[in-house]
KOLPABA-894289 format. One line per 8 residues: for each residue x, y, z of N, C-alpha, C. Coordinates in steps of 0.1 Angstrom, whole numbers, plus 5000, padded with zeros to 4 digits. Example, Ala and Ser with C-alpha at 12.3 -4.5 7.8 and 13.67 -1.06 7.14 Angstrom:
2
5132 4943 5078 5123 4955 5078 5132 4967 5078 | 5128 4978 5071 5137 4989 5071 5129 5000 5079
END
This chain:
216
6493 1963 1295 6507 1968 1295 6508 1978 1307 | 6519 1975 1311 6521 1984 1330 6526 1999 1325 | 6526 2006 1330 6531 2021 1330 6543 2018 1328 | 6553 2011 1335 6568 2008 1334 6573 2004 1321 | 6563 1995 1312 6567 1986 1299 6565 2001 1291 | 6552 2005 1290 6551 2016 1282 6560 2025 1277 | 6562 2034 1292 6577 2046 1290 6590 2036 1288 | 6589 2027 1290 6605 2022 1284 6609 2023 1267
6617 2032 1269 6622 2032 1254 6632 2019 1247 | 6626 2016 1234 6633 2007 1226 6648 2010 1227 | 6651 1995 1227 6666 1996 1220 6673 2000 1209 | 6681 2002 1211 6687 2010 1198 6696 1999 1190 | 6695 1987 1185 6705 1979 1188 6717 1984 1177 | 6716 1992 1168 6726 1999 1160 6734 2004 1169 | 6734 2009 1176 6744 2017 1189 6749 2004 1195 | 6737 1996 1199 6741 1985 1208 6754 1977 1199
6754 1976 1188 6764 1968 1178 6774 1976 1179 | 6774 1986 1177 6787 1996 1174 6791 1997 1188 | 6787 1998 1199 6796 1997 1212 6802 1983 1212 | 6797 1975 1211 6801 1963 1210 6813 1955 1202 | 6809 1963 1191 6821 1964 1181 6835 1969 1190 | 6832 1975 1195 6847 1988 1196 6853 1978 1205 | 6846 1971 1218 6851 1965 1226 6859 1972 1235 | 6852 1983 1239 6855 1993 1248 6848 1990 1262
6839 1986 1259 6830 1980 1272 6823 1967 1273 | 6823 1961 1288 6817 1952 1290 6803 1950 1288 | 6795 1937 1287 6784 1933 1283 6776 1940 1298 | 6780 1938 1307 6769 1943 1317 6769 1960 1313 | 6782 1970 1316 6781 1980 1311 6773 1987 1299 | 6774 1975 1290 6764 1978 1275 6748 1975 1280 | 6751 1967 1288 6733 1961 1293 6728 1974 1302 | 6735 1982 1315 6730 1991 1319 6727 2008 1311
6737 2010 1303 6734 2018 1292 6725 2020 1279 | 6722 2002 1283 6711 2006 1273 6695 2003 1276 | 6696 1995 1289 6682 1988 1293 6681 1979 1285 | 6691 1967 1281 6684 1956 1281 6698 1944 1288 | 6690 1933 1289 6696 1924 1294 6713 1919 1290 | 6720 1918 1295 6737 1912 1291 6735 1901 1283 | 6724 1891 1290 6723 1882 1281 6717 1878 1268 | 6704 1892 1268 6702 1895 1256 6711 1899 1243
6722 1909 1250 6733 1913 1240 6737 1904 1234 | 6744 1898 1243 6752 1883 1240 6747 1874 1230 | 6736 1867 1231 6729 1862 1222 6724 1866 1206 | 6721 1880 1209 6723 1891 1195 6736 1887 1187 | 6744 1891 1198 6762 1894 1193 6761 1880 1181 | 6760 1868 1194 6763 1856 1183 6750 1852 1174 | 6736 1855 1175 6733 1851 1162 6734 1859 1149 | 6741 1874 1150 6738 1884 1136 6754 1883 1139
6764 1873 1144 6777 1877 1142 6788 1884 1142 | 6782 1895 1152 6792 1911 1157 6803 1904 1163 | 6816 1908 1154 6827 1910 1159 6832 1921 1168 | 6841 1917 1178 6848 1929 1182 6865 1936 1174 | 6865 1943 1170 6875 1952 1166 6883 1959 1179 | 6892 1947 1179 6899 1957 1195 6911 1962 1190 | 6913 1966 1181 6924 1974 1179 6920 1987 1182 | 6907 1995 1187 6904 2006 1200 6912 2005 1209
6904 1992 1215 6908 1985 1228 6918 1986 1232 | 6931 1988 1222 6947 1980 1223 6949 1994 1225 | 6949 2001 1215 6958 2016 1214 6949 2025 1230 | 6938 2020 1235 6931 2031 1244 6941 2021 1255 | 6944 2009 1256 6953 2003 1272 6961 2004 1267 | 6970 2008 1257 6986 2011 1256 6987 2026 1262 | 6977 2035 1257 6975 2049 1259 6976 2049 1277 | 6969 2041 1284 6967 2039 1298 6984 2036 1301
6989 2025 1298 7002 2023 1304 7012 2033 1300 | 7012 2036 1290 7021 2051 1288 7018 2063 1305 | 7002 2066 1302 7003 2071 1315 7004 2069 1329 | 7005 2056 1331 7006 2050 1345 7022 2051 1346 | 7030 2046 1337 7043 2047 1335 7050 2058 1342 | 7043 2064 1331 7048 2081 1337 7049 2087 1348 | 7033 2083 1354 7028 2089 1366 7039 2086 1376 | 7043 2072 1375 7053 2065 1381 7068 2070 1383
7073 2075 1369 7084 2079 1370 7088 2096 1375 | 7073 2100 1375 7077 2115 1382 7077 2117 1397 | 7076 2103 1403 7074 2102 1415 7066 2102 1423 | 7057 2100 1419 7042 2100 1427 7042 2083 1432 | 7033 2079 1441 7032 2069 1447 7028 2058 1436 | 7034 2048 1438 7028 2037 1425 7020 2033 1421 | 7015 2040 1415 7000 2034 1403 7001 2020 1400 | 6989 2016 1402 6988 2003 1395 6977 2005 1387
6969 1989 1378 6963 1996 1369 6945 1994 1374 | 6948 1992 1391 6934 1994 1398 6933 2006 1399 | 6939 2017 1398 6941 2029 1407 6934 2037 1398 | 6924 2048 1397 6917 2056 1395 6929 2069 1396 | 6927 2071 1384 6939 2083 1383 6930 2100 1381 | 6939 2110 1384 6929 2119 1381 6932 2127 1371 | 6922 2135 1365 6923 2143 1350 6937 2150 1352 | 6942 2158 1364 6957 2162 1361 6963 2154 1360
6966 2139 1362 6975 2133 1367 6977 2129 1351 | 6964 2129 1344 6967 2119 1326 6968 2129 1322 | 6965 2144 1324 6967 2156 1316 6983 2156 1316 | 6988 2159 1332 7004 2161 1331 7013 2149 1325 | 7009 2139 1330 7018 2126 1318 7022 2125 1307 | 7007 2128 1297 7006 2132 1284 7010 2144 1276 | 7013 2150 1289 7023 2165 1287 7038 2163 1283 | 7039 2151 1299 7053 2150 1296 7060 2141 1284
7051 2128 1279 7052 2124 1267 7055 2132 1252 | 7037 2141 1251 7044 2149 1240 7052 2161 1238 | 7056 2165 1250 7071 2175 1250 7083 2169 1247 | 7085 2156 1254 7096 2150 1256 7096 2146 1237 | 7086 2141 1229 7086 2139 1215 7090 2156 1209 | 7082 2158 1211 7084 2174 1204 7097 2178 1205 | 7103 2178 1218 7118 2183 1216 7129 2176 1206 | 7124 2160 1210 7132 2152 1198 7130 2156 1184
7118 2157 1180 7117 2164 1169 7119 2176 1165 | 7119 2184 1176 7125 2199 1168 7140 2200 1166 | 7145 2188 1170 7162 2191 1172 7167 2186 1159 | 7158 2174 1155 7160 2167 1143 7159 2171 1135 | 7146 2179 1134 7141 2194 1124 7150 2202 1120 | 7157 2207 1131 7167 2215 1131 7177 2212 1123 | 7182 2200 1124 7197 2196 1122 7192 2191 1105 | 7179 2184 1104 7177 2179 1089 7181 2198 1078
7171 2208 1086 7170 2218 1079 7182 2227 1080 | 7193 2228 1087 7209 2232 1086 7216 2223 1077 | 7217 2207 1075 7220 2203 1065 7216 2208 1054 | 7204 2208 1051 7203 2207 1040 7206 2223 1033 | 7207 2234 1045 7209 2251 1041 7224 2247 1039 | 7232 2240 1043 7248 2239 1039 7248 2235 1025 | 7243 2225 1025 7237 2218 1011 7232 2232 0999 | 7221 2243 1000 7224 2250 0994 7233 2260 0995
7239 2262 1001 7252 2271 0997 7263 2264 0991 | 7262 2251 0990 7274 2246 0984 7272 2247 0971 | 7257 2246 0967 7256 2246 0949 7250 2266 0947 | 7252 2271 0955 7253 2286 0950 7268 2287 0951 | 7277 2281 0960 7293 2285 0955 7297 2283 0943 | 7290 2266 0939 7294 2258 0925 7287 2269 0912 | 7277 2281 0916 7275 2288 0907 7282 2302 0903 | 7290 2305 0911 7301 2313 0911 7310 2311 0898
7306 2320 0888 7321 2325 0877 7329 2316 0879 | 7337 2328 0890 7354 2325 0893 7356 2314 0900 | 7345 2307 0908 7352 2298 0916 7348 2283 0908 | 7337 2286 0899 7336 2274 0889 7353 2273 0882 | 7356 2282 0872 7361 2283 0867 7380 2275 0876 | 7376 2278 0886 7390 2269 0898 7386 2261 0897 | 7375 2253 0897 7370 2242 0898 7374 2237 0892 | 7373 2237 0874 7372 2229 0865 7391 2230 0865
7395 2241 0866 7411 2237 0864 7417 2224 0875 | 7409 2227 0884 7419 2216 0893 7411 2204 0889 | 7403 2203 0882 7398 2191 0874 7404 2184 0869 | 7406 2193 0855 7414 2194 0847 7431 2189 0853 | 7438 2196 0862 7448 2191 0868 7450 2174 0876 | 7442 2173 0877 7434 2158 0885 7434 2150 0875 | 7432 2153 0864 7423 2141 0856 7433 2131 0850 | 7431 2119 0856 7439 2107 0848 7434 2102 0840
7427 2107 0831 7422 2098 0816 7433 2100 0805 | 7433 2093 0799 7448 2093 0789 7450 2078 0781 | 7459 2080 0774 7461 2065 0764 7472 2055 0774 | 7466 2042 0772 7472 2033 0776 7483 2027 0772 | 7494 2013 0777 7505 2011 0768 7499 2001 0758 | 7486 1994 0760 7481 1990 0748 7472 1996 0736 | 7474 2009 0734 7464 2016 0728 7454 2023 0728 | 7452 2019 0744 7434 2022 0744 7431 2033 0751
7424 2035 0755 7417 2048 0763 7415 2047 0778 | 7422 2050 0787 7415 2050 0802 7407 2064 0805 | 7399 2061 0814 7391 2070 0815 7387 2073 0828 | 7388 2082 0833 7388 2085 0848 7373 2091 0852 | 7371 2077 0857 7355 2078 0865 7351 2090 0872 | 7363 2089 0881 7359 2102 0894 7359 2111 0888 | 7373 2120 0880 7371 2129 0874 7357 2133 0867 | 7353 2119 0859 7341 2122 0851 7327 2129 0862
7324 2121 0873 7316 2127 0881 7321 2140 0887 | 7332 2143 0892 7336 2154 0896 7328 2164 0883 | 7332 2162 0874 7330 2174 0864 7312 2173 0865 | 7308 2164 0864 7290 2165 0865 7287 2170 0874 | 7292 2168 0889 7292 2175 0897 7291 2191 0897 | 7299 2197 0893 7305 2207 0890 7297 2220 0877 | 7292 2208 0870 7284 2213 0855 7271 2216 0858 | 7265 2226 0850 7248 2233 0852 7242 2220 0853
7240 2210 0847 7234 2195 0848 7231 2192 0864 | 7248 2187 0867 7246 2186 0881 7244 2195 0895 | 7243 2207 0891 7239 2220 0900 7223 2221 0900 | 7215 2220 0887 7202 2216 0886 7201 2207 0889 | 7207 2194 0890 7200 2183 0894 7195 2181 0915 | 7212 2189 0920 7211 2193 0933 7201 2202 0937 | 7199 2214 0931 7189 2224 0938 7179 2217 0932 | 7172 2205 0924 7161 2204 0928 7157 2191 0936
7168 2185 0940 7168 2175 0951 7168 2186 0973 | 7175 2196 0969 7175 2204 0984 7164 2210 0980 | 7152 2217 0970 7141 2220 0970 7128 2210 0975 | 7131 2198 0970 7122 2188 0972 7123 2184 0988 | 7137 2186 0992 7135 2184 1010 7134 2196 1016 | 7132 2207 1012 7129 2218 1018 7110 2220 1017 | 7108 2212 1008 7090 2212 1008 7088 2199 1016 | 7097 2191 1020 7091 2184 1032 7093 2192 1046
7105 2197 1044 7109 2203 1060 7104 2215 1063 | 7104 2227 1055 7095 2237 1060 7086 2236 1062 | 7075 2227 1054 7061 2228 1064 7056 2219 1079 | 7071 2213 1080 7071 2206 1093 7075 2213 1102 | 7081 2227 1096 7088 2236 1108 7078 2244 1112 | 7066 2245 1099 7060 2257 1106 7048 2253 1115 | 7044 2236 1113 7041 2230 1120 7045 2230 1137 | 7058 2226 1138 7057 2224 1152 7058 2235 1157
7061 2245 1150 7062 2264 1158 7051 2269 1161 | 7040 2259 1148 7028 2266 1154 7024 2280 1143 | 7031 2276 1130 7035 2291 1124 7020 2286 1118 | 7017 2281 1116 7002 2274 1105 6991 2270 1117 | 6987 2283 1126 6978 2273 1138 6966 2274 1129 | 6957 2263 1133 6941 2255 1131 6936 2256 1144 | 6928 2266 1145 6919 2257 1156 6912 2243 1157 | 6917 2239 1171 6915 2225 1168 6903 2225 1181
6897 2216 1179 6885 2210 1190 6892 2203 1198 | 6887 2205 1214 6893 2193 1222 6885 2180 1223 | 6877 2177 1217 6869 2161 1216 6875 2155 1217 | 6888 2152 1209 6895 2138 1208 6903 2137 1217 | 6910 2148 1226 6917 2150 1238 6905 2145 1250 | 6893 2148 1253 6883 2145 1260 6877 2133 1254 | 6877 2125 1243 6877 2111 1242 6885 2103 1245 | 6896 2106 1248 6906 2100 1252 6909 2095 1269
6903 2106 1276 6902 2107 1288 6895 2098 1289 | 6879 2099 1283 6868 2092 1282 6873 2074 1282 | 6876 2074 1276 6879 2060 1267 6892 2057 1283 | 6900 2064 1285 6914 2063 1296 6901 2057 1311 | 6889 2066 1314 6885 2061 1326 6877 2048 1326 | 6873 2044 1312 6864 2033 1310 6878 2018 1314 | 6888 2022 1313 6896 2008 1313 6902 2007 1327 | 6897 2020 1333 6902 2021 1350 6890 2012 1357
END
Protein backbone atom coordinates (compact mmCIF):
# COMPACT_ATOMS: atom_id res chain seq x y z
CA UNK A 1 0.00 0.00 0.00
CA UNK A 2 1.51 3.55 -1.19
CA UNK A 3 1.80 6.40 1.45
CA UNK A 4 -0.94 8.23 -0.71
CA UNK A 5 -3.69 5.12 -0.28
CA UNK A 6 -2.84 5.00 3.43
CA UNK A 7 -3.44 8.78 4.59
CA UNK A 8 -6.44 8.94 2.43
CA UNK A 9 -9.33 9.14 4.50
CA UNK A 10 -12.57 6.98 4.05
CA UNK A 11 -15.64 8.19 2.71
CA UNK A 12 -18.12 9.27 4.64
CA UNK A 13 -20.96 8.13 2.42
CA UNK A 14 -23.72 9.19 5.10
CA UNK A 15 -22.68 12.90 4.32
CA UNK A 16 -22.15 11.80 0.83
CA UNK A 17 -26.12 10.80 0.74
CA UNK A 18 -27.33 13.68 2.51
CA UNK A 19 -25.54 16.17 0.16
CA UNK A 20 -26.89 14.42 -2.49
CA UNK A 21 -30.20 14.35 -1.17
CA UNK A 22 -30.47 18.20 -0.83
CA UNK A 23 -29.52 18.56 -4.52
CA UNK A 24 -27.64 21.56 -3.77
CA UNK A 25 -24.67 20.30 -5.53
CA UNK A 26 -23.33 18.75 -8.40
CA UNK A 27 -21.89 15.11 -8.70
CA UNK A 28 -18.37 16.46 -9.58
CA UNK A 29 -18.61 19.11 -6.67
CA UNK A 30 -19.75 16.13 -4.33
CA UNK A 31 -16.81 14.00 -5.89
CA UNK A 32 -14.10 16.88 -5.06
CA UNK A 33 -15.41 17.42 -1.48
CA UNK A 34 -15.25 14.20 -0.74
CA UNK A 35 -12.37 12.33 -2.56
CA UNK A 36 -14.09 10.02 -4.35
CA UNK A 37 -15.04 9.49 -7.89
CA UNK A 38 -18.53 11.30 -9.64
CA UNK A 39 -18.92 8.19 -10.99
CA UNK A 40 -18.61 6.33 -7.95
CA UNK A 41 -21.44 8.59 -6.44
CA UNK A 42 -23.58 8.06 -9.15
CA UNK A 43 -23.65 4.46 -9.17
CA UNK A 44 -24.07 4.47 -5.19
CA UNK A 45 -26.98 6.97 -5.80
CA UNK A 46 -28.71 4.35 -8.11
CA UNK A 47 -27.98 1.06 -6.50
CA UNK A 48 -29.12 2.09 -2.56
CA UNK A 49 -31.72 4.49 -4.42
CA UNK A 50 -30.99 8.17 -3.13
CA UNK A 51 -33.46 10.51 -4.13
CA UNK A 52 -32.99 14.09 -4.54
CA UNK A 53 -35.36 16.39 -2.49
CA UNK A 54 -35.11 19.65 -4.40
CA UNK A 55 -37.54 21.47 -2.80
CA UNK A 56 -33.97 23.11 -1.04
CA UNK A 57 -33.00 23.47 -4.42
CA UNK A 58 -36.22 25.44 -5.50
CA UNK A 59 -36.71 27.87 -2.44
CA UNK A 60 -32.41 28.45 -2.43
CA UNK A 61 -33.01 29.62 -6.72
CA UNK A 62 -36.21 31.44 -6.00
CA UNK A 63 -34.22 33.07 -3.06
CA UNK A 64 -31.38 33.88 -5.96
CA UNK A 65 -34.01 35.52 -8.33
CA UNK A 66 -35.70 37.54 -5.72
CA UNK A 67 -32.10 38.96 -5.36
CA UNK A 68 -30.92 39.35 -8.76
CA UNK A 69 -34.40 41.06 -9.35
CA UNK A 70 -33.66 43.46 -6.95
CA UNK A 71 -30.20 44.13 -7.58
CA UNK A 72 -31.72 45.03 -11.00
CA UNK A 73 -34.31 47.30 -10.02
CA UNK A 74 -32.03 49.57 -7.78
CA UNK A 75 -30.12 50.23 -10.63
CA UNK A 76 -27.03 48.61 -10.73
CA UNK A 77 -25.82 47.19 -14.05
CA UNK A 78 -27.85 43.97 -15.09
CA UNK A 79 -27.26 40.88 -13.38
CA UNK A 80 -27.71 37.90 -14.90
CA UNK A 81 -27.75 34.60 -13.36
CA UNK A 82 -23.81 34.01 -14.50
CA UNK A 83 -22.84 37.00 -12.47
CA UNK A 84 -21.14 36.49 -9.14
CA UNK A 85 -22.82 38.88 -6.91
CA UNK A 86 -21.28 40.18 -3.77
CA UNK A 87 -22.18 39.74 0.07
CA UNK A 88 -23.38 43.56 0.01
CA UNK A 89 -25.15 43.24 -3.01
CA UNK A 90 -27.53 39.96 -1.48
CA UNK A 91 -27.18 41.67 2.00
CA UNK A 92 -28.81 45.07 0.51
CA UNK A 93 -31.53 43.25 -1.67
CA UNK A 94 -32.73 41.15 1.08
CA UNK A 95 -32.85 44.28 3.05
CA UNK A 96 -34.87 45.84 0.60
CA UNK A 97 -37.30 42.79 0.36
CA UNK A 98 -37.76 42.44 4.13
CA UNK A 99 -38.42 46.20 4.87
CA UNK A 100 -40.50 46.63 1.94
CA UNK A 101 -42.70 43.35 3.76
CA UNK A 102 -42.34 44.70 7.20
CA UNK A 103 -43.79 48.00 6.31
CA UNK A 104 -46.77 46.21 4.73
CA UNK A 105 -47.17 44.49 7.69
CA UNK A 106 -46.91 47.01 10.25
CA UNK A 107 -49.65 49.12 8.46
CA UNK A 108 -51.93 46.13 8.44
CA UNK A 109 -50.98 45.63 12.08
CA UNK A 110 -51.86 48.84 12.62
CA UNK A 111 -55.19 49.17 10.96
CA UNK A 112 -56.27 45.35 12.16
CA UNK A 113 -55.35 46.67 15.90
CA UNK A 114 -57.38 50.27 15.62
CA UNK A 115 -60.22 48.26 14.31
CA UNK A 116 -60.53 46.25 16.54
CA UNK A 117 -59.75 49.22 19.74
CA UNK A 118 -62.97 50.92 18.02
CA UNK A 119 -64.56 47.62 18.27
CA UNK A 120 -63.88 47.83 22.05
CA UNK A 121 -65.14 51.00 22.81
CA UNK A 122 -68.16 50.29 21.13
CA UNK A 123 -69.09 47.41 23.70
CA UNK A 124 -67.82 49.59 26.77
CA UNK A 125 -70.42 52.41 25.36
CA UNK A 126 -73.11 49.42 25.08
CA UNK A 127 -72.02 49.01 28.91
CA UNK A 128 -73.04 52.40 29.99
CA UNK A 129 -76.31 52.64 32.39
CA UNK A 130 -77.77 55.60 30.71
CA UNK A 131 -76.84 55.03 27.32
CA UNK A 132 -78.04 51.28 27.44
CA UNK A 133 -81.02 52.27 28.80
CA UNK A 134 -81.51 54.83 25.23
CA UNK A 135 -80.79 51.99 23.60
CA UNK A 136 -83.35 49.75 24.60
CA UNK A 137 -86.06 52.65 24.30
CA UNK A 138 -85.31 53.39 20.71
CA UNK A 139 -85.61 49.62 20.47
CA UNK A 140 -88.41 49.49 21.91
CA UNK A 141 -89.71 52.55 19.59
CA UNK A 142 -88.39 50.53 16.43
CA UNK A 143 -89.90 47.43 17.09
CA UNK A 144 -92.49 46.04 14.56
CA UNK A 145 -93.47 42.84 16.23
CA UNK A 146 -97.26 42.92 16.78
CA UNK A 147 -100.53 40.88 15.82
CA UNK A 148 -101.44 40.28 12.39
CA UNK A 149 -104.88 40.71 10.41
CA UNK A 150 -104.90 36.97 10.56
CA UNK A 151 -104.36 36.42 14.15
CA UNK A 152 -100.93 35.63 14.33
CA UNK A 153 -97.79 37.03 15.66
CA UNK A 154 -95.14 38.91 13.52
CA UNK A 155 -92.08 39.17 14.84
CA UNK A 156 -89.33 41.51 14.11
CA UNK A 157 -86.06 39.77 13.39
CA UNK A 158 -83.84 42.88 13.38
CA UNK A 159 -85.30 44.23 16.42
CA UNK A 160 -84.82 40.78 17.94
CA UNK A 161 -80.96 40.92 17.11
CA UNK A 162 -80.70 44.58 17.79
CA UNK A 163 -81.76 43.75 21.39
CA UNK A 164 -79.03 40.74 21.65
CA UNK A 165 -76.92 42.99 20.41
CA UNK A 166 -77.49 45.41 23.01
CA UNK A 167 -78.01 42.69 26.01
CA UNK A 168 -75.07 41.41 28.65
CA UNK A 169 -75.36 38.01 26.29
CA UNK A 170 -74.28 39.93 23.36
CA UNK A 171 -71.75 42.36 25.01
CA UNK A 172 -69.99 39.05 26.44
CA UNK A 173 -70.18 37.39 23.45
CA UNK A 174 -68.24 40.61 21.60
CA UNK A 175 -65.51 41.28 24.28
CA UNK A 176 -64.67 37.82 24.04
CA UNK A 177 -64.48 37.64 20.24
CA UNK A 178 -62.10 41.51 20.36
CA UNK A 179 -60.14 39.52 23.24
CA UNK A 180 -59.48 36.50 21.11
CA UNK A 181 -58.12 38.95 18.23
CA UNK A 182 -56.20 41.03 20.54
CA UNK A 183 -54.19 37.68 21.63
CA UNK A 184 -53.48 37.26 18.03
CA UNK A 185 -52.58 40.90 17.36
CA UNK A 186 -50.61 41.95 20.31
CA UNK A 187 -48.09 39.45 20.15
CA UNK A 188 -47.62 40.28 16.50
CA UNK A 189 -47.07 43.89 17.53
CA UNK A 190 -44.63 43.20 19.94
CA UNK A 191 -43.07 41.14 17.52
CA UNK A 192 -42.38 43.35 14.78
CA UNK A 193 -41.28 46.30 17.28
CA UNK A 194 -39.00 44.02 18.56
CA UNK A 195 -40.75 44.49 22.10
CA UNK A 196 -40.01 40.44 22.76
CA UNK A 197 -36.23 40.44 21.23
CA UNK A 198 -34.45 36.68 21.16
CA UNK A 199 -31.21 36.65 20.38
CA UNK A 200 -30.93 35.05 17.36
CA UNK A 201 -27.85 33.32 15.63
CA UNK A 202 -26.78 34.43 12.23
CA UNK A 203 -26.28 30.67 10.77
CA UNK A 204 -29.28 30.64 8.78
CA UNK A 205 -28.65 34.21 7.35
CA UNK A 206 -24.91 32.85 6.51
CA UNK A 207 -26.53 29.54 5.14
CA UNK A 208 -28.32 31.26 2.99
CA UNK A 209 -25.55 33.22 1.50
CA UNK A 210 -23.81 29.83 1.47
CA UNK A 211 -26.41 27.93 -0.37
CA UNK A 212 -27.04 31.86 -2.67
CA UNK A 213 -23.06 31.28 -3.87
CA UNK A 214 -23.31 27.57 -4.59
CA UNK A 215 -26.14 28.26 -7.50
CA UNK A 216 -23.79 31.24 -8.79
Amino acid sequence: MTGEAANKKPVDWEIVEKDYRAGLKSLRQLADEHGVSHVTIAKRAKKYGWEKNLEEKIQTTAKNKVVRTVVNKQGNNEVNSKDQLSDAQVVNAYADVVASVDMIQRDDLKLAIDNSRSQLREVVALGDPKFLDKLVELGATFDESGPTANGGWKTDKNNELYQYIISLAGRVKMSKEIAASHGVYLPMQRKVFGLDVEKKSTGEFEEMLRQIRLED
